[in-house]
DSSP file (Angstrom, degrees, kcal/mol; ACC not computed):
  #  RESIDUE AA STRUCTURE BP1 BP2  ACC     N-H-->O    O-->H-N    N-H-->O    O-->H-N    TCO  KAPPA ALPHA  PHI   PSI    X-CA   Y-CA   Z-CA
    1    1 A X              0   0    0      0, 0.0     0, 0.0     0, 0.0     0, 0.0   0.000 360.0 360.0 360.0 -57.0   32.3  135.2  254.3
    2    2 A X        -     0   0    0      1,-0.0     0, 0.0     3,-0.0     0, 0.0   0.566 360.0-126.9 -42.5 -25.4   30.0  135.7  257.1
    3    3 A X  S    S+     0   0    0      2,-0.3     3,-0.1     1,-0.0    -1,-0.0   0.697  75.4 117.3  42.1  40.4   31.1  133.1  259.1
    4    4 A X  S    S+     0   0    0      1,-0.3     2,-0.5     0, 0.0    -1,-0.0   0.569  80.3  33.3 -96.4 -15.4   27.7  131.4  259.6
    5    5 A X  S    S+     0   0    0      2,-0.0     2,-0.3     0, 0.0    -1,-0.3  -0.972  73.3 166.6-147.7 131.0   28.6  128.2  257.9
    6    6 A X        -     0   0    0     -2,-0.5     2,-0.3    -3,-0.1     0, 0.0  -0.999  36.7-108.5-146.1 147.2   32.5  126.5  258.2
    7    7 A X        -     0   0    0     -2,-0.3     2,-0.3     1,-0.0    -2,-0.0  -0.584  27.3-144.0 -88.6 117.2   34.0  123.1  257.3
    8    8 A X        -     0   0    0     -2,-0.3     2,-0.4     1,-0.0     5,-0.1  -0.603  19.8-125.9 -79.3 153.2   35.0  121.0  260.2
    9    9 A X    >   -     0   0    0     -2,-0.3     3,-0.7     1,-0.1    -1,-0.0  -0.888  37.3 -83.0-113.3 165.0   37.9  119.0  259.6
   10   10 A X  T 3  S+     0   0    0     -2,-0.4    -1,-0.1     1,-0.2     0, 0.0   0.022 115.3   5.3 -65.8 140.1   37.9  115.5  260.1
   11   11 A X  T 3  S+     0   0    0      2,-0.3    -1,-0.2     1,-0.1    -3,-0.0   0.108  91.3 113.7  76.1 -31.2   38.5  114.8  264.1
   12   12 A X  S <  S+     0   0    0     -3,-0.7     2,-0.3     1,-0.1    -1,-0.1   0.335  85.0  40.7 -52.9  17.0   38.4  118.5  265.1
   13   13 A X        +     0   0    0     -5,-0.1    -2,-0.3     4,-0.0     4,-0.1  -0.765  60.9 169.0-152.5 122.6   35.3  117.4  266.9
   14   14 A X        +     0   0    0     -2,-0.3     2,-0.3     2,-0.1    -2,-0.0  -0.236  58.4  84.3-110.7  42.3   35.2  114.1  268.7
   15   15 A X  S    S-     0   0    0      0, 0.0     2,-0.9     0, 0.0    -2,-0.0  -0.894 100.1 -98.8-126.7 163.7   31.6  114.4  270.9
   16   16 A X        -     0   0    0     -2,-0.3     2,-0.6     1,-0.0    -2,-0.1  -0.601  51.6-174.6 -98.6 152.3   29.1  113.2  268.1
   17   17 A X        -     0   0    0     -2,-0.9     2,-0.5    -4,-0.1    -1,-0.0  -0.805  20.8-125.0-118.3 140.4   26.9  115.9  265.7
   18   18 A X        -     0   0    0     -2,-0.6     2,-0.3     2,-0.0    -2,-0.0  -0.729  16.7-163.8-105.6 137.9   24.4  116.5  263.2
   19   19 A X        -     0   0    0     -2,-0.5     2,-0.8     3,-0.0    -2,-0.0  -0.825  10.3-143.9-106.2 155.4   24.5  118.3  260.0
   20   20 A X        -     0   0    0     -2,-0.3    21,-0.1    22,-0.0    22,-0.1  -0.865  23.9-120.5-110.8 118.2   21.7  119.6  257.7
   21   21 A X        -     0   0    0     -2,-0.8    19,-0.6    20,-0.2     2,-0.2  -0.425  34.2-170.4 -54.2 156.1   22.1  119.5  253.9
   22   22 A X  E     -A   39   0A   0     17,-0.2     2,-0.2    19,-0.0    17,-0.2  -0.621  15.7-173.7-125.0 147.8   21.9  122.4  252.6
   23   23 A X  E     -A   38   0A   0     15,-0.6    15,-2.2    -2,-0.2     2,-0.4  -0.963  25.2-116.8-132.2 176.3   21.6  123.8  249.2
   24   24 A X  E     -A   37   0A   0     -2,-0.2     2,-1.0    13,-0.2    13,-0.1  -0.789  22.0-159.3-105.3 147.3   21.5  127.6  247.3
   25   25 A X        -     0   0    0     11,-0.8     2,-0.4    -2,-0.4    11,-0.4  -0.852  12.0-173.6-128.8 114.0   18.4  128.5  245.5
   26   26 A X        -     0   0    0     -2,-1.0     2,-0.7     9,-0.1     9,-0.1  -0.823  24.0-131.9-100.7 134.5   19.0  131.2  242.8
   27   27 A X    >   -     0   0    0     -2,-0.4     3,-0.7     7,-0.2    -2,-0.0  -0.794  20.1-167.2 -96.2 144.4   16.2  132.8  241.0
   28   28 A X  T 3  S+     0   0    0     -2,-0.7    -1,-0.1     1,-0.3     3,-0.1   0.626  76.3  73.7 -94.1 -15.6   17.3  132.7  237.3
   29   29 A X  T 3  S+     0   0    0      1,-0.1     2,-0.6     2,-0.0    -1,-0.3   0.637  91.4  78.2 -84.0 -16.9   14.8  135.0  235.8
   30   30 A X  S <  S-     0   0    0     -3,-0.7    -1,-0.1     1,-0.1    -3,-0.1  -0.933  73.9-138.0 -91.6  97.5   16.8  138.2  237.5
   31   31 A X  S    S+     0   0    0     -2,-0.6     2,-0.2    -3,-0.1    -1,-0.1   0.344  98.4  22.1 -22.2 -38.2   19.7  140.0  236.8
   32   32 A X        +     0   0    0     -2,-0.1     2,-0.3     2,-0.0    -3,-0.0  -0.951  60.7 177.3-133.5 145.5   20.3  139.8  240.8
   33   33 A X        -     0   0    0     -2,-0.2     2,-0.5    -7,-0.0    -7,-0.0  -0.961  30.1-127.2-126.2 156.2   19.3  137.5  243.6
   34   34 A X        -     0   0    0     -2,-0.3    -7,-0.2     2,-0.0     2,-0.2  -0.915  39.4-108.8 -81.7 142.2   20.2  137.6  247.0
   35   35 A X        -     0   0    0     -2,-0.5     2,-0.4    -9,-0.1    -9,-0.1  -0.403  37.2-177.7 -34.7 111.7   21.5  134.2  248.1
   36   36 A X        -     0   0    0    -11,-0.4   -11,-0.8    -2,-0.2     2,-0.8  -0.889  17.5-141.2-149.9 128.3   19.4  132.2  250.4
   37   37 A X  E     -A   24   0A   0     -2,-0.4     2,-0.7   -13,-0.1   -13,-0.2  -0.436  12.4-157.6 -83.0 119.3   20.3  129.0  251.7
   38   38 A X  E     -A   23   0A   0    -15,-2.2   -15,-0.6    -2,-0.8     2,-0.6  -0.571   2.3-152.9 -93.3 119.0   17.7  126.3  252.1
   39   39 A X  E     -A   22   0A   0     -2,-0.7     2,-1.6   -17,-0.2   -17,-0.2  -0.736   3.6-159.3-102.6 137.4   17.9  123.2  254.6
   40   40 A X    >   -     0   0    0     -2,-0.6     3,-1.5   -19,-0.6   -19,-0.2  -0.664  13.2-173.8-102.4  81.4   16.0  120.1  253.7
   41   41 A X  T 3  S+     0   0    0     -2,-1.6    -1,-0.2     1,-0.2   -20,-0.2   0.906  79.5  62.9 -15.4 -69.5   15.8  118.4  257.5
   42   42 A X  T 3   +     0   0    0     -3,-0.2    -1,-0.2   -22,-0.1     2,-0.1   0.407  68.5 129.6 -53.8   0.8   14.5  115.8  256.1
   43   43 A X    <   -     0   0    0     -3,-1.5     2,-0.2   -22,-0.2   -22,-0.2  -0.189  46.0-142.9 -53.0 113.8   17.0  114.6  254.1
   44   44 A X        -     0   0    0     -2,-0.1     2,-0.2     2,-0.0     5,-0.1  -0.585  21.2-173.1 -90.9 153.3   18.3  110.5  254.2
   45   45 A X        -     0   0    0      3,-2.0    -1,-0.0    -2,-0.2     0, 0.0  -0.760  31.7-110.0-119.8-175.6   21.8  110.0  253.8
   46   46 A X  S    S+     0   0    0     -2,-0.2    -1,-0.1     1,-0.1    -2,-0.0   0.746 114.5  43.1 -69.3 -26.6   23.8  106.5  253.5
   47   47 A X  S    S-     0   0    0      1,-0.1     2,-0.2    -3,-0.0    -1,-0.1   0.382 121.6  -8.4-120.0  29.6   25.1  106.9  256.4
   48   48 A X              0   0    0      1,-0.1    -3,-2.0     0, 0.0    -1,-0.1  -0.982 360.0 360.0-168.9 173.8   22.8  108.0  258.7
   49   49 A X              0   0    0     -2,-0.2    -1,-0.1    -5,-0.1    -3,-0.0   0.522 360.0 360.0 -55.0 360.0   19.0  109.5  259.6
């Protein structure tokens, strides 16, 4: 909505990049949260660091 985070499609970028997962952490105990997205650097994938 913001336009802080958008899905490349595949080949729209040929120089090479890194992504960081991501996930949303909701608190459950509230009636409202604001939305804040947490990135785990450290994160191994199969196909990469």
């Amino acid at each position: 909505q913001e336009g802080v985070i958008e899905k490349v499609k595949k080949g729209e970028n040929e120089e090479p990049v890194a992504y960081l997962s991501h996930q949303a952490v909701i608190n459950k105990q509230k009636t409202t949260t604001k939305l804040r997205v947490v990135f785990d650097a450290s994160a191994k994938t199969t196909e990469g660091p």
